[in-house]
N, C-alpha and C positions, 0 to 999 in steps of 0.2 A: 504494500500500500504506500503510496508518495502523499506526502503532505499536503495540506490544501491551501490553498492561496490566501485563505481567508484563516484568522485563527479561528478555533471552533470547541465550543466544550459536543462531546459526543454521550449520546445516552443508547447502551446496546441494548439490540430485541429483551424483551423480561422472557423471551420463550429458550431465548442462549441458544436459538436455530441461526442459520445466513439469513441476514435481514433479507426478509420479501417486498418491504415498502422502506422509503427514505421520506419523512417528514423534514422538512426544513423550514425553520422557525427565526425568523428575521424581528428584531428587535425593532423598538423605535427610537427616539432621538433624544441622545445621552446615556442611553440603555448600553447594554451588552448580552453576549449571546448565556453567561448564565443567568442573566437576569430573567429571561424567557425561557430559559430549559425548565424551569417547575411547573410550567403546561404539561410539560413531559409526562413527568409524574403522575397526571392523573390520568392523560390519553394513552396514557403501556398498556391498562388493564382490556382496554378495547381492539386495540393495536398490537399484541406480543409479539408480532414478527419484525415492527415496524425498528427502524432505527432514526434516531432523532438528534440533525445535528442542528447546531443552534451556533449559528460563526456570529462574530462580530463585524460589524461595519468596518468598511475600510480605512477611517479617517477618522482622529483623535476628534471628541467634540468639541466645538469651540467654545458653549455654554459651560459645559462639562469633562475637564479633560480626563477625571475619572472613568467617562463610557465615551461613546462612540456614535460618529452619524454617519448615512449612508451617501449625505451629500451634503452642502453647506448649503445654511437657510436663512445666512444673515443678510439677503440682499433681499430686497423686493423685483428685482431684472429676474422677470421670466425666463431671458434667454440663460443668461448666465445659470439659471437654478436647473435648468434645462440640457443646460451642458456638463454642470456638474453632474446629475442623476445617471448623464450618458455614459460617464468614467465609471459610476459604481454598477451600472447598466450589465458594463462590458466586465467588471470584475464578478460579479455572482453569477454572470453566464457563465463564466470558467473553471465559478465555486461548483456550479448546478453538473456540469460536465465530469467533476473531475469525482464530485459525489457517483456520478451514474456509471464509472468506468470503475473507482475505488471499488465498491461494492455489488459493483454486475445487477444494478438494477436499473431496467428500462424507464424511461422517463415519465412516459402513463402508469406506473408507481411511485410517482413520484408525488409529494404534494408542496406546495411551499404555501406558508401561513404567515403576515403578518402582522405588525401591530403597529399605527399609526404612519411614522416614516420607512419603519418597515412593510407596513401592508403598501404604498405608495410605491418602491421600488418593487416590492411583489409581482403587483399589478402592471408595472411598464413591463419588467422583465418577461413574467408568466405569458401576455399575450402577445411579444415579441416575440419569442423563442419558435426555430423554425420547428423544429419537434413538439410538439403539445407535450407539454405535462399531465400529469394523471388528474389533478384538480388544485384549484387558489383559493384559501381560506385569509379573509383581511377582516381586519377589529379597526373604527375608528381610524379611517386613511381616505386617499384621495387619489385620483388622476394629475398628477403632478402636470402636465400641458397636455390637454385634451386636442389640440388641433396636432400635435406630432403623434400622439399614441393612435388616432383614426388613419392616419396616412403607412401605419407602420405595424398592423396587429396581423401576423401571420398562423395563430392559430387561437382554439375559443377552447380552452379548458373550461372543465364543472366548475361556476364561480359560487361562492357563497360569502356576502358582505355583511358585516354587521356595526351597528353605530350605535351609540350612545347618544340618549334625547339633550344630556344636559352637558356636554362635551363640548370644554372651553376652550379649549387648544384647538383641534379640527372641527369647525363648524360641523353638525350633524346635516346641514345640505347638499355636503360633499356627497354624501352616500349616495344622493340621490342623482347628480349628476354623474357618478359612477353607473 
């Protein structure tokens, strides 16, 4: 097995079989990847074949240099937020790749889940990706440039969104324009 591009805490199948499914669980903004592996914990009992990595963003936070973001969100320049998203874009397609080679699991096993800046790159990457993934689970996130992601969606994995009504950070209208 080679190392992955992305640092990653890993949680193995609870069945101690070769994982049959790969969950991958992207944090949100200042977060880190064990800060979201305790989903883990309660999805093994459903899951035991699954293996669930859970990497970190690729860039130190700026709010927080304790966690991590997937892209920098201190400008209001759409473009620039835009081109940053595209750098972590192209890194967790290589995460997503190197997951599906690591462990000889086809991509329609695959699920990626986020949470807020994580469901946000989820969601560009998931419906970019020329292979479809198995399915996209997002908590509280958004279409980060809706007029690039229509011009650029190469496959429609199982989507399942969900938001919070009183969610101060990501307006709950995002959901809907998702």
């Amino acid at each position: 097995m080679t190392s992955f591009i992305l640092d990653s805490n890993l949680i193995a199948p609870l069945s101690k079989n070769k994982p049959r499914q790969a969950i991958i669980l992207c944090h949100g903004y200042g977060g880190d990847g064990k800060d979201i592996s305790t989903l883990a914990i309660n999805w093994q009992r459903f899951l035991p074949d699954a293996i669930f990595i859970c990497p970190n963003a690729p860039e130190i936070c700026n709010d927080n240099p304790q966690g991590y973001q997937w892209f920098d969100l201190s400008s209001d320049n759409k473009e620039l937020i835009l081109e940053k998203s595209l750098l972590a874009e192209e890194k967790l397609n290589k995460f997503i790749d190197q997951v599906s080679d690591n462990f000889q699991i086809d991509l329609k096993n695959l699920a990626m889940v986020g949470f807020s800046q994580g469901c946000m790159i989820s969601i560009q990457v998931g419906l970019k990706k020329k292979q479809q993934i198995g399915c996209l689970i997002g908590y509280s996130g958004k279409i980060i440039n809706q007029e690039h992601l229509s011009k650029n969606i190469n496959s429609k994995p199982k989507i399942f969104l969900l938001h919070g009504e009183n969610d101060t950070i990501v307006p709950p209208i995002h959901l809907l324009e998702a």
